[in-house]
C-alpha positions as CSV (number, residue, x, y, z in Angstrom):
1,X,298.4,2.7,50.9
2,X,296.0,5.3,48.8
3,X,296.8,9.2,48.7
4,X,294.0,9.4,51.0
5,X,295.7,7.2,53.7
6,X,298.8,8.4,52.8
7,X,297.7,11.6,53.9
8,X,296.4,10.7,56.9
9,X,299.8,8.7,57.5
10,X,301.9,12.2,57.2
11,X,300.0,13.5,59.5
12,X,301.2,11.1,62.4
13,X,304.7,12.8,62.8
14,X,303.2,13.7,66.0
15,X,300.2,12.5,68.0
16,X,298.5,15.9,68.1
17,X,295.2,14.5,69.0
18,X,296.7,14.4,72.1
19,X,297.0,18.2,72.4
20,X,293.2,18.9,73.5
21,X,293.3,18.3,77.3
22,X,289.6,17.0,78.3
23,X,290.0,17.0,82.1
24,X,289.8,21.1,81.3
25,X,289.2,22.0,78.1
26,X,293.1,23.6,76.5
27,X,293.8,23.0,73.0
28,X,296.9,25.1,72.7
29,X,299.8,23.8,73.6
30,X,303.6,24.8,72.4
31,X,307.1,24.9,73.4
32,X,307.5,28.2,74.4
33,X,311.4,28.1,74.2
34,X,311.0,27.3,70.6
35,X,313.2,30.2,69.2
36,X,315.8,28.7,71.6
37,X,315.4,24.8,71.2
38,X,315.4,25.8,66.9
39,X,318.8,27.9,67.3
40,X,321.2,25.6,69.2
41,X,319.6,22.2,67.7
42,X,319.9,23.2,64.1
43,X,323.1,24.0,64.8
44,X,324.3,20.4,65.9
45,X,322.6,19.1,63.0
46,X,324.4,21.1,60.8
47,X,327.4,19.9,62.2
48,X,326.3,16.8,62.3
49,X,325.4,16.8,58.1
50,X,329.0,18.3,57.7
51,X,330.4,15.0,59.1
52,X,331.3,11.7,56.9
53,X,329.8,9.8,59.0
54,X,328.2,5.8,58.4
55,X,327.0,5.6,62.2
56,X,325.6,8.2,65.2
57,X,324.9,7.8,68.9
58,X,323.0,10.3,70.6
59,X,323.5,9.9,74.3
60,X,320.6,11.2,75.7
61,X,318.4,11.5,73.5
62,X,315.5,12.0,74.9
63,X,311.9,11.6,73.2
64,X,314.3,10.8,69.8
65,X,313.6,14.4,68.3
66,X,317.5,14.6,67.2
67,X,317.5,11.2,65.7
68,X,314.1,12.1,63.9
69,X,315.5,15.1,61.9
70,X,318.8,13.3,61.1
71,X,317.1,10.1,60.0
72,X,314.8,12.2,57.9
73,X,318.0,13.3,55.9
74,X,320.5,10.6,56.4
75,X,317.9,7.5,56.0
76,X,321.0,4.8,55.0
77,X,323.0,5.7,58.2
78,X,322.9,4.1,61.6
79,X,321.4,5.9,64.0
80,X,321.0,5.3,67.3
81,X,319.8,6.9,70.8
82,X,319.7,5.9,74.4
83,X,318.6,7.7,77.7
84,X,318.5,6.1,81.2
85,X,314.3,7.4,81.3
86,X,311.7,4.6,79.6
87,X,309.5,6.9,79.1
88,X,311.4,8.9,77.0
89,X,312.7,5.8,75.2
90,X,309.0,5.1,74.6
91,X,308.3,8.3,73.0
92,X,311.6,8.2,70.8
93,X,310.1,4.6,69.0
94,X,306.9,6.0,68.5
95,X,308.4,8.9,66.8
96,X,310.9,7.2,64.9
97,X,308.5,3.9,63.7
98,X,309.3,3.0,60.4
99,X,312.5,5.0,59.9
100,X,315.5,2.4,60.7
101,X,316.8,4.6,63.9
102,X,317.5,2.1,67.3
103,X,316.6,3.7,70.8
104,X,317.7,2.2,73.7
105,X,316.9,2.3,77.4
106,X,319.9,1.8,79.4
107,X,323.5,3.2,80.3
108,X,325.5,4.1,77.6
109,X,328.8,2.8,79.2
110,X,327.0,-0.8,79.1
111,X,327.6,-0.7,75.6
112,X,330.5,-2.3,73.0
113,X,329.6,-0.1,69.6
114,X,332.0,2.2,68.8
115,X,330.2,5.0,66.4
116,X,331.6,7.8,64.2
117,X,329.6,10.4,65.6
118,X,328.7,11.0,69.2
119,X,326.1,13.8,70.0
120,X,325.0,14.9,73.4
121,X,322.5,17.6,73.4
122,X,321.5,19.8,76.7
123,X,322.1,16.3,78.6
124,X,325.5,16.7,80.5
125,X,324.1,19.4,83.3
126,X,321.6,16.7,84.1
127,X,324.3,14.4,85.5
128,X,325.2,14.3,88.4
129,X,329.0,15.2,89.7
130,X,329.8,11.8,91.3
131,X,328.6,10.5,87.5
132,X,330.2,12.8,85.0
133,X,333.2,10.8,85.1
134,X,332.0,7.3,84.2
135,X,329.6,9.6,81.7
136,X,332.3,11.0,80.1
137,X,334.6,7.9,79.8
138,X,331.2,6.0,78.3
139,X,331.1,9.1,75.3
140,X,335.1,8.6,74.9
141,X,334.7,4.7,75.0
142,X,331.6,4.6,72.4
143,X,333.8,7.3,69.7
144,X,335.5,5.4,67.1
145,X,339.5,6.6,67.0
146,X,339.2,9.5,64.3
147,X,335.5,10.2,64.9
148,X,333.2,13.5,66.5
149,X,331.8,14.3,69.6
150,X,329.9,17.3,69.5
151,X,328.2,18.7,73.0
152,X,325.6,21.5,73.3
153,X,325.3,23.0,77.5
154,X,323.8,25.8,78.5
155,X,326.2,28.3,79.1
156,X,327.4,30.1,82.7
157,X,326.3,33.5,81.4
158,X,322.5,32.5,82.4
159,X,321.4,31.3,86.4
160,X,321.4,27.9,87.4
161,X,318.3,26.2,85.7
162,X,316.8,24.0,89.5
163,X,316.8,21.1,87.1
164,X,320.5,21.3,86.2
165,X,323.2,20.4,88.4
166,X,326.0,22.5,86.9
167,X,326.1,25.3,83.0
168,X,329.2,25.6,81.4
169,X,332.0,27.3,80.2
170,X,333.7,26.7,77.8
171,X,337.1,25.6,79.6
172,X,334.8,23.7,81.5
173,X,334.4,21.5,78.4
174,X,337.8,21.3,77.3
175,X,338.8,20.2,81.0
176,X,335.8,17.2,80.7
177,X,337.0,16.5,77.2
178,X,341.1,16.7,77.2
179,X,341.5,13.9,75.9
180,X,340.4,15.2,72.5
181,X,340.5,17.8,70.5
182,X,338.5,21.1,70.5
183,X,338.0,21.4,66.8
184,X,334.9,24.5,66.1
185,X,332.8,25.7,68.9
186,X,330.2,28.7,68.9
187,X,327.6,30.3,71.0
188,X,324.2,29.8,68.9
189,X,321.6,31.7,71.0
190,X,322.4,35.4,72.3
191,X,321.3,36.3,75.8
192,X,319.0,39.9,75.0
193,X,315.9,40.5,77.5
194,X,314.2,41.9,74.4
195,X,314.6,38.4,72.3
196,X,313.1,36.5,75.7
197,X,310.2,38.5,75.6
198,X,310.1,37.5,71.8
199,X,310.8,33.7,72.4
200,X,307.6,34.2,75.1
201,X,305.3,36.3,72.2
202,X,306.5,33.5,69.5
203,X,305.3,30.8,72.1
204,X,301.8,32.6,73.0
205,X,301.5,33.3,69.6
206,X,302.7,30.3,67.1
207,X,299.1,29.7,65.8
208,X,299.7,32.6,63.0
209,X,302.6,31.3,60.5
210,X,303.3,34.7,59.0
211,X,304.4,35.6,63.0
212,X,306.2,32.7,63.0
213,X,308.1,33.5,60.1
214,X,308.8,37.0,61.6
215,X,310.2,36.1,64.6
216,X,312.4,33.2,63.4
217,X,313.9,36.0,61.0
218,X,314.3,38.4,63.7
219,X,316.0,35.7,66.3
220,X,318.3,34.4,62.9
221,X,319.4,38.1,61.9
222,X,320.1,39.0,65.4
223,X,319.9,36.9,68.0
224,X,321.1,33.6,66.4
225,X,325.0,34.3,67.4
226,X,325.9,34.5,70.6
227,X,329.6,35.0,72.1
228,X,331.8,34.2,75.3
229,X,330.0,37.1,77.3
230,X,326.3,36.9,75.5
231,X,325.8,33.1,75.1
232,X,323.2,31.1,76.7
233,X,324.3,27.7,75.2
234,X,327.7,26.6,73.9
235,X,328.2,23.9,71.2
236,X,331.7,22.7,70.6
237,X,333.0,19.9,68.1
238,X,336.0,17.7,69.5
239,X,338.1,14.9,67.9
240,X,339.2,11.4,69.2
241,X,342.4,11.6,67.8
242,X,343.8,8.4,70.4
């Protein structure tokens, strides 16, 4: 491969010809929740970086975004994902081609690998009560003895998102994981109506780079560290210690 196809190579991280909508002409699409998404996923994966780890499981994990940015970094590990939606399965080895990660479509309690980190990212207040228990035992079952699960929720301090079934305190995570140890935890995005109006504006307005700059320097120096009463999301590290 030449520098020229090389190039063109690099630029297949994502497939933004798909971006342009021809049924009626919109070529600006973003996350708008950006600021957010940036704040409480960094976090996990620089959790996850701290970690000795030789082998990850992301349990739900989506369109494979998670197992992207730690692959990128990590390249020798094993990394793995699985989600219950095809689709989303789909997406996650199209966006991981090439870059040794597995994604699986299935139920995580199906399978026998034990792992040394197990991540679950904004995925636990899409399950449904009568599931969270065989969830739950499925993350305990796939943790090697000694190993890391680390959870990000949305937090209780914010209303009832209609596609989530339940936010979270955090006692409501130590009740769902008392069988290990609450090791760190922290509150990554601050609730402020001022920084939502910003995380719309950065969203409207991620075309310029110098603005995106400025607002992810804002939201770091003061919106970036939440607590107990300001939270939106809660991340918490816990230990399989049995």
């Amino acid at each position: 491969m030449d520098l020229k196809q090389q190039l063109q190579e690099d630029q297949y991280q994502f497939p933004y010809h798909h971006l342009v909508n021809f049924k009626k002409f919109d070529n600006h699409k973003t996350l708008y929740g950006g600021l957010n998404y940036y704040a409480y996923l960094s976090k996990v994966i620089s959790l996850i970086y701290r970690e000795d780890f030789q082998s990850l499981l992301d349990v739900g994990c989506g369109d494979g975004k998670l197992l992207y940015e730690v692959a990128r970094k990590t390249p020798s590990k094993r990394i793995v994902g699985i989600d219950y939606s095809e689709r989303a399965i789909l997406f996650s080895k199209a966006f991981n081609y090439g870059n040794g990660v597995e994604s699986i479509c299935g139920d995580v309690a199906s399978m026998k690998e034990v792992f040394d980190v197990v991540v679950t990212v904004e995925t636990l207040e899409h399950i449904p009560d009568a599931e969270m228990e065989h969830v739950l035992q499925a993350i305990h079952d796939r943790t090697k003895k000694g190993g890391r699960v680390i959870v990000s929720v949305p937090c209780a301090n914010v209303p009832l998102n209609s596609k989530h079934y339940r936010h979270y305190t955090l006692e409501m995570l130590k009740d769902n994981f008392s069988s290990m140890t609450l090791e760190e935890y922290a509150y990554p995005v601050s609730k402020n109506k001022f920084y939502q109006y910003m995380v719309k504006a950065s969203g409207k307005l991620s075309n310029f780079g110098f603005l995106r700059a400025i607002f992810l320097y804002i939201a770091q120096a003061f919106f970036h560290k939440g607590s107990v009463t300001t939270g939106t999301h809660v991340v918490c590290v816990f230990r399989k210690s049995k």
